[in-house]
C-alpha positions in Angstrom: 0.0 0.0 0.0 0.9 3.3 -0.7 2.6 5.5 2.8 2.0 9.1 1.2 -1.0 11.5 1.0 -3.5 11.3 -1.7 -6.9 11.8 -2.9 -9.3 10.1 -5.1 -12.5 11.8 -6.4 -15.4 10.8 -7.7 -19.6 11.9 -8.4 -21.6 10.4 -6.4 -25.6 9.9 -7.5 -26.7 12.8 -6.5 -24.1 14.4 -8.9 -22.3 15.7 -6.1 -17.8 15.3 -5.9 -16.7 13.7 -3.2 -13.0 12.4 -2.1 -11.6 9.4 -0.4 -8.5 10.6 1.3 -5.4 8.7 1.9 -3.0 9.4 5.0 0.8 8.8 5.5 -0.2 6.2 8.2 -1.8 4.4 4.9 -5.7 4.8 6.0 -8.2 5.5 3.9 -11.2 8.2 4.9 -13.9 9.5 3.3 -16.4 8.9 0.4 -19.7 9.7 2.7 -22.1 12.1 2.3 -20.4 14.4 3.9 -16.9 14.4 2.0 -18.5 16.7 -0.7 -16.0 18.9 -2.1 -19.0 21.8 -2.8 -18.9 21.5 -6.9 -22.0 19.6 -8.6 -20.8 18.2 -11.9 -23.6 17.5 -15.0 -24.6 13.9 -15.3 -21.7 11.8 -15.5 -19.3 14.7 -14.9 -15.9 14.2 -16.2 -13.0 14.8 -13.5 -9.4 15.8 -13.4 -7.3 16.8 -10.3 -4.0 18.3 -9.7 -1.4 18.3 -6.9 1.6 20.1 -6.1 3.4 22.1 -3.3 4.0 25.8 -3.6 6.2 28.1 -1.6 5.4 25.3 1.4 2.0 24.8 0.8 0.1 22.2 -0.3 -2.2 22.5 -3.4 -5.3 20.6 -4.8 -7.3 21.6 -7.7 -10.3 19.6 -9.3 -12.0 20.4 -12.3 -15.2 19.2 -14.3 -18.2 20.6 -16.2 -21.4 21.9 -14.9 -24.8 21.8 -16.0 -24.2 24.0 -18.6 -20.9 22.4 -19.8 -19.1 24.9 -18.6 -15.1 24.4 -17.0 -15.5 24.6 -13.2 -12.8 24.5 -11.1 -12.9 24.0 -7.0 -9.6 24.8 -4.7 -8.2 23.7 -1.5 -4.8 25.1 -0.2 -2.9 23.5 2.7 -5.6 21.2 4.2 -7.9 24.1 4.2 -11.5 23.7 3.3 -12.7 23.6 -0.6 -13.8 27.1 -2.5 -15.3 27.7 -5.8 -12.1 28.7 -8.7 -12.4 29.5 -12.0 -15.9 29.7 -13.9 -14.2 28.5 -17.8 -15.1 28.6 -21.5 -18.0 26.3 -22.4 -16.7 23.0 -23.6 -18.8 20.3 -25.8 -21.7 18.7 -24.6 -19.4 15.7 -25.0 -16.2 16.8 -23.6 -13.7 15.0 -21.2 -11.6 17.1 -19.3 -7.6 16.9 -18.0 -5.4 18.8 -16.1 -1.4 18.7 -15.3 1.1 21.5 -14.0 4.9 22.1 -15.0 7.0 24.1 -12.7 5.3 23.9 -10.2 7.0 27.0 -7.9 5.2 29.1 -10.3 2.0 27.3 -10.4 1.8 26.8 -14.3 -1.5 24.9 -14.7 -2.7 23.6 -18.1 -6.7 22.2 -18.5 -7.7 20.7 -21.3 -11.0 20.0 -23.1 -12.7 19.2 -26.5 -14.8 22.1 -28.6 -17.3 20.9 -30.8 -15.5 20.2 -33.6 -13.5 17.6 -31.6 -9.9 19.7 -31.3 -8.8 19.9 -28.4 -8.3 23.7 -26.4 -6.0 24.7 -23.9 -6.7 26.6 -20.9 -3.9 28.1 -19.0 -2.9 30.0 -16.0 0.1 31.2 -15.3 -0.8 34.5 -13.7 -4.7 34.9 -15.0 -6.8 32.8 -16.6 -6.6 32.4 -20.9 -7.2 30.6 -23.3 -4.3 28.7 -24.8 -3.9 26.6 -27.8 -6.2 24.7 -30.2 -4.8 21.1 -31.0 -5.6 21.1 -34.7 -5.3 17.6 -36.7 -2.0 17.2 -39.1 -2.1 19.2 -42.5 -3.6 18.1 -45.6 -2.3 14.9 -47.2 -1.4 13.2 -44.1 -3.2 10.7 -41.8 -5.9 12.6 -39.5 -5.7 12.3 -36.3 -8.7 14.3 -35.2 -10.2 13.2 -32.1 -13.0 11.2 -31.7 -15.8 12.8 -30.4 -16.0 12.5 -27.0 -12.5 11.0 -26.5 -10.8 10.7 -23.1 -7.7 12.9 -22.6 -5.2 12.7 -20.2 -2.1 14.8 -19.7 1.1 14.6 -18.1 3.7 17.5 -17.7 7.1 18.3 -16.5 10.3 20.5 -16.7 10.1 24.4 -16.2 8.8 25.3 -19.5 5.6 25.1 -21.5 7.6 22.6 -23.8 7.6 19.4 -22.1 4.1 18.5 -21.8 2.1 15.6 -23.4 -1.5 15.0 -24.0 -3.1 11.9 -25.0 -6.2 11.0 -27.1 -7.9 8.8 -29.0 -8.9 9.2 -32.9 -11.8 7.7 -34.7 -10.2 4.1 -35.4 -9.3 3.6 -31.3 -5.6 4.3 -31.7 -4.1 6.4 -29.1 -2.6 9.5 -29.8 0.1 11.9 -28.4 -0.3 15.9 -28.5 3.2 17.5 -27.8 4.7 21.2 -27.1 7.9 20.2 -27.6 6.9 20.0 -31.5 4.4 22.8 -31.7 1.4 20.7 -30.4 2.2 18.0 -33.0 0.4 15.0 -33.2 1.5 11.5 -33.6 -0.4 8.2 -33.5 1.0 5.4 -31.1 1.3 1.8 -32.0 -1.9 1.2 -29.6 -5.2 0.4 -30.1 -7.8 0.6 -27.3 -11.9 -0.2 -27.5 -13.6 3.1 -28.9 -14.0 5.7 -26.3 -11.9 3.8 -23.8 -11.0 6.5 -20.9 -7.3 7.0 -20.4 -4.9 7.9 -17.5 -1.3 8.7 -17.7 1.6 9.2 -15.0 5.5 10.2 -15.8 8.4 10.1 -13.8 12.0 10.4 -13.8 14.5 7.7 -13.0 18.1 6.4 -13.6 16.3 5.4 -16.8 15.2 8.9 -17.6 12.0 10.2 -18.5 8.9 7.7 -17.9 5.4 7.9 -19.5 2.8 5.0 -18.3 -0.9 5.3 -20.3 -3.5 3.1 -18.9 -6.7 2.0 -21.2 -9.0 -0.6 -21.8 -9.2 -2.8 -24.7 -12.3 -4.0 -26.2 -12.8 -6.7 -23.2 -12.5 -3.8 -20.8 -9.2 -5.8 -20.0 -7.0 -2.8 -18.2 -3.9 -2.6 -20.6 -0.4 -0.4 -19.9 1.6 1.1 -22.2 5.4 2.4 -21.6 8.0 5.2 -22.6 11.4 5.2 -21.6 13.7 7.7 -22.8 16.0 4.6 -24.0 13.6 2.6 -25.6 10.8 5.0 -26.3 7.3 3.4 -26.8 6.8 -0.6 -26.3 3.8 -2.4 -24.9 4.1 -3.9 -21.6 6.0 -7.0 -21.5 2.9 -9.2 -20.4 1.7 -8.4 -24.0 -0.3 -5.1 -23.1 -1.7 -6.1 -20.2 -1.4 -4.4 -16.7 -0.8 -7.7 -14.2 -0.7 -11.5 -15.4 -3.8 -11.9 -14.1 -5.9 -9.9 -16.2 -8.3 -7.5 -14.4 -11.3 -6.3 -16.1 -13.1 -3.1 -15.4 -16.9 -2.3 -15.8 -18.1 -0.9 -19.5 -18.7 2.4 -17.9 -15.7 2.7 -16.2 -13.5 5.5 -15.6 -9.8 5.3 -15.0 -7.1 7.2 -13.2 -3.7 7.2 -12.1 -1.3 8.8 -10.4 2.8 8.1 -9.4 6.1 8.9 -7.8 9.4 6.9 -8.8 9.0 4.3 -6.4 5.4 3.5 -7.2 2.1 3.8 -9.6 -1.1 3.7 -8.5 -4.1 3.2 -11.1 -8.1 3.6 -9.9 -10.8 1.9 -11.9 -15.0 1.1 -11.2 -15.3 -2.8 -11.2 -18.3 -4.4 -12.3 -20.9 -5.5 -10.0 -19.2 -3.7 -6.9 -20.2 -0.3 -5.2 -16.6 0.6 -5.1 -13.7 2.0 -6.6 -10.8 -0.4 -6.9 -7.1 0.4 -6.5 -4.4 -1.3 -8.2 -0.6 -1.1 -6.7 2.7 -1.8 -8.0 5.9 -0.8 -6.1 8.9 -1.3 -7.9 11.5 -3.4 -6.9 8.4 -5.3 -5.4 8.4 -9.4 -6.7 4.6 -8.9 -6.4 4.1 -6.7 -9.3 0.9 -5.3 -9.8 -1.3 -6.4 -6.8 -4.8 -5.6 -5.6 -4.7 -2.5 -3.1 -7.8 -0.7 -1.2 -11.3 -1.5 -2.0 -12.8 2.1 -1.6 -16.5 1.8 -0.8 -18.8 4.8 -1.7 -21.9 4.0 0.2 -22.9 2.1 3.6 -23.2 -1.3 2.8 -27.0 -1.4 2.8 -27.6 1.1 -0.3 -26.0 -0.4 -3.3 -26.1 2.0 -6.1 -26.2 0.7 -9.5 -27.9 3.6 -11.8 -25.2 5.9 -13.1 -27.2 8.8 -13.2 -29.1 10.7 -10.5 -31.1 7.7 -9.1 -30.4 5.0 -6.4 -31.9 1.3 -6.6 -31.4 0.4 -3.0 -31.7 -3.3 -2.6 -33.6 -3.9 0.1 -36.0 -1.1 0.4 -39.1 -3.0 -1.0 -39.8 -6.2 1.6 -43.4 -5.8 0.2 -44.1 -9.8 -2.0 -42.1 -12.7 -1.5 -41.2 -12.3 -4.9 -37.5 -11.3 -4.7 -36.1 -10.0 -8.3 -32.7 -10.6 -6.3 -33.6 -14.4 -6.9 -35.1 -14.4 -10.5 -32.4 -15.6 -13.0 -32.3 -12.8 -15.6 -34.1 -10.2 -13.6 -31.4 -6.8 -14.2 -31.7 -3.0 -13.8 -30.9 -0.6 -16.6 -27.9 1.4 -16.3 -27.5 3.7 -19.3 -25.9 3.2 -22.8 -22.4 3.4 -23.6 -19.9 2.6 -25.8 -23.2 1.7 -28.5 -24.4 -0.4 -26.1 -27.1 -0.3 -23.5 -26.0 -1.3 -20.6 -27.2 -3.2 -17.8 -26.5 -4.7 -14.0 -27.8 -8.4 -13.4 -28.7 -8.0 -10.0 -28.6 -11.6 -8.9 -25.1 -12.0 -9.6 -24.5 -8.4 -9.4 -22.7 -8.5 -13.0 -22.5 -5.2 -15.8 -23.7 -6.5 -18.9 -24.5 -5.5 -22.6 -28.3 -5.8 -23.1 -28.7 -8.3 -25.5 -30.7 -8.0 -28.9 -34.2 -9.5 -29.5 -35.4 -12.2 -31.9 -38.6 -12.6 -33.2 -39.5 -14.8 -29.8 -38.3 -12.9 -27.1 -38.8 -9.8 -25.6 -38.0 -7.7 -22.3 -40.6 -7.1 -19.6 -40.2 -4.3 -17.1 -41.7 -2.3 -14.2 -40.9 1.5 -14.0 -40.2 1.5 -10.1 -41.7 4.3 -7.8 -37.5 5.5 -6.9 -37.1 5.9 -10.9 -35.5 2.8 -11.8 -36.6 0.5 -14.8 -35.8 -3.5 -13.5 -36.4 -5.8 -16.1 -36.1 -9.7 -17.9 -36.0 -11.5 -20.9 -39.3 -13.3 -22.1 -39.3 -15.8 -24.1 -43.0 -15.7 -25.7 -43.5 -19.3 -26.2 -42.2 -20.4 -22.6 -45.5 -19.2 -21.0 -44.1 -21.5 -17.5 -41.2 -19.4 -17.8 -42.9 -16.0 -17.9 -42.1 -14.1 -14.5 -45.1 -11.5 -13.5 -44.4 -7.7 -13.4 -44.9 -8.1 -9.8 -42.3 -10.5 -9.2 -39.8 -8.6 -10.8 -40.9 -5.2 -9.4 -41.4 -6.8 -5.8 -43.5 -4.1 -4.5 -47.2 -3.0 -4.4 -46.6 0.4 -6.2 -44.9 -0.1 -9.4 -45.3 3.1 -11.2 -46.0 1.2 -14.2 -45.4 -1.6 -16.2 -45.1 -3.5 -19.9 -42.5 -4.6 -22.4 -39.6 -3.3 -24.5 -37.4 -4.5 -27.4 -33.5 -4.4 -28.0 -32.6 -3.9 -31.9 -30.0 -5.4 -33.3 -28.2 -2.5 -33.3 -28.3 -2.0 -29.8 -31.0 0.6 -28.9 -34.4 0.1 -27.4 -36.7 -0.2 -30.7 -40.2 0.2 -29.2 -42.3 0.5 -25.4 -45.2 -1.0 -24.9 -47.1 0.3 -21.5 -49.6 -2.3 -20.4 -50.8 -4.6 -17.7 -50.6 -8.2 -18.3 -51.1 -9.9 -14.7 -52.7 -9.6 -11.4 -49.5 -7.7 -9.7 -50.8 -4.9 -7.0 -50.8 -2.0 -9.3 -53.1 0.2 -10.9 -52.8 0.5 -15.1 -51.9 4.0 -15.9 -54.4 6.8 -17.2 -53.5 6.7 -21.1 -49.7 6.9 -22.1 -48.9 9.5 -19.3 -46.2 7.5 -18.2 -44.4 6.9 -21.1 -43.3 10.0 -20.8 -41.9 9.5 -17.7 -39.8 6.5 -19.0 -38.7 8.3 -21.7 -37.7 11.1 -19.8 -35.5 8.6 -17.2 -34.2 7.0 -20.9 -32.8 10.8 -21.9 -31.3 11.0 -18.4 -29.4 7.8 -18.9 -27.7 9.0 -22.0 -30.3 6.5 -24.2 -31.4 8.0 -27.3 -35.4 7.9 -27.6 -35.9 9.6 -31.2 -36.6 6.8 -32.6 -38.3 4.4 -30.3 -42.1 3.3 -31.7 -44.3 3.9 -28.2 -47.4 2.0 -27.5 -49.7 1.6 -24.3 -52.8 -0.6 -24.2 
């Protein structure tokens, strides 16, 4: 385990930041309630923080986008409490954001986000607050590298000038690429391929080996996978053919990733699936053990378990109403949101993250729309009437909001709603299709497109 100081940050479902702290005596803190930094991020708020001691002091700096996408930034100095920063620039509705900082004693602090036309702007502040550089893709006649939209960046600075920092990206075919000052905000792509929109983390150091650059992605099995630059060798994959450990260690779809590292050790922060935590991995060099599992950060008491990414909670455990338990119905899962093309989902009886599969011409997906927001579902297969499972069962409550069936195209996005009642659960059938609108509108808030989705209610 790490013995220095550090913080991890993350948005909690009520799209508040909060931290985890880590002391020298290697304890970890925090994550409650009541660890909220004062900064509400949009849905899914991207997050990048900074460290670094100045003339003494100890400084933290956090950065995301609001409602309104625009840069917000929150400061703490020397243990002090947090205070609202910078109000930025708008970025796109799509945007990732990343911070570094090169000579430090001056506080030189670079953010980064995307514009709408997927380059990449700079946001600096060396004395004030402006606006920097726009990473443009190559001239004419060579390979683009403009960024997908919506790529992750991360950045990793150094030295006493401007020139020595690095920002990394992905382009429209998954390969990584590598923004530099040192050629005039270049670009070149790596020899890397990760899964579209994989998020990314870097770290650098310095050593008897010279400069170091670690990037940490997923691959299209949401596999964690390391990639290294040394000054001697400059860019290789990892030995263990890309990936981070020999054990391979798989992330959730949604998952973010972070990282950070000294020149005695790296530290990388990831979401498993199927876990209300955030898991850290360790590796301390000149350790035998390699990469090894560190702290399991937990982000709520034990009794709320939540598994909706955006501003609702499905608490298991909160609805002791029927015996029917969807806990214990094979199949029975909770929408998440869609990522990645894919809707995604939580099995809540072996508490896995899953891809939604498609429908056939048999099947279909029944639901309830619960009274705390959340759409719990399973596959029906039409001609297995013994296997059909009641709306009640899988809603176990008296007060579903309402209920019916939905289909998965093959191209991965709900196809059509049908509001109905088709058994003798406890509920009432809703008054016309007023509640399709309030599934749609919880669809919208999970990131899942509903423009074309055919609605029914009988």
């Amino acid at each position: 385990m790490s013995t220095t100081s550090m913080r991890v940050f993350f948005q909690d479902s009520s799209l508040a930041i909060r931290e985890f702290r880590h002391s020298t005596a290697s304890l970890w803190s925090g994550g409650t309630s009541g660890d909220d930094i004062t900064l509400a991020g949009r849905r899914r708020a991207p997050l990048a923080a900074k460290e670094w001691t100045e003339s003494g002091m100890r400084r933290m700096r956090v950065y995301t986008l609001d409602a309104q996408n625009n840069v917000r930034e929150v400061c703490c100095d020397d243990e002090a409490s947090w205070v609202d920063g910078h109000h930025g620039p708008a970025a796109a509705p799509f945007s990732d954001i990343a911070t570094t900082v090169y000579d430090a004693s001056q506080r030189r602090i670079r953010v980064y986000y995307q514009l709408p036309d997927r380059q990449i702007q700079e946001l600096c502040n060396d004395v004030e607050w402006v606006s920097g550089a726009t990473m443009r893709t190559l001239p004419a006649g060579t390979p683009s590298l403009q960024p997908i939209e919506g790529t992750a960046i991360a950045s990793v600075g150094w030295g006493d000038t401007a020139s020595d920092i690095r920002n990394y990206v992905q382009d429209d075919n998954g390969h990584i690429c590598e923004y530099s000052t040192g050629s005039g905000w270049g670009a070149i792509r790596l020899g890397v391929r990760a899964k579209l929109h994989s998020p990314l983390a870097a770290v650098t150091w310095v050593d008897s080996e010279g400069r170091q650059i670690r990037i940490y992605y997923l691959d299209d099995e949401n596999i964690i996978r390391e990639y290294f630059f040394t000054t001697t060798k400059g860019w290789y994959d990892n030995p263990l053919i890309g990936s981070i450990s020999t054990r391979p260690v798989k992330a959730a779809p949604y998952s973010r990733l972070s990282s950070t590292a000294s020149k005695y050790w790296i530290r990388v922060y990831y979401q498993p699936s199927g876990l209300d935590a955030i898991e850290e991995l360790c590796c301390d060099f000149g350790d035998s053990r390699g990469w090894y599992n560190g702290a399991r950060l937990s982000v709520t008491p034990p009794s709320s378990k939540p598994i909706d990414v955006d501003v609702n909670t499905y608490t298991l455990g909160w609805l002791p109403y029927l015996i029917d338990d969807p806990l214990a119905i094979d199949g029975a899962g909770i929408l998440i949101g869609f990522e990645d093309g894919h809707l995604i989902s939580e099995d809540l009886k072996h508490k896995q993250a899953m891809y939604l599969a498609a429908n056939t011409k048999g099947n279909s997906y029944t639901y309830v729309y619960t009274p705390n927001g959340s759409i719990v579902y399973r596959l029906w297969k039409h001609d297995h009437r013994d296997d059909y499972v009641r709306h009640s069962q899988v809603e176990r409550s008296k007060d579903a909001i309402c209920a019916g069936e939905f289909r998965v195209s093959q191209a991965g996005h709900i196809e059509s709603v049908v509001l109905m009642k088709n058994d003798s659960g406890e509920y009432d059938k809703p008054t016309g299709g007023k509640c399709l609108a309030r599934i749609s509108e919880k669809l919208e808030s999970m990131g899942i497109t509903t423009n074309d989705i055919d609605w029914y209610w009988k």
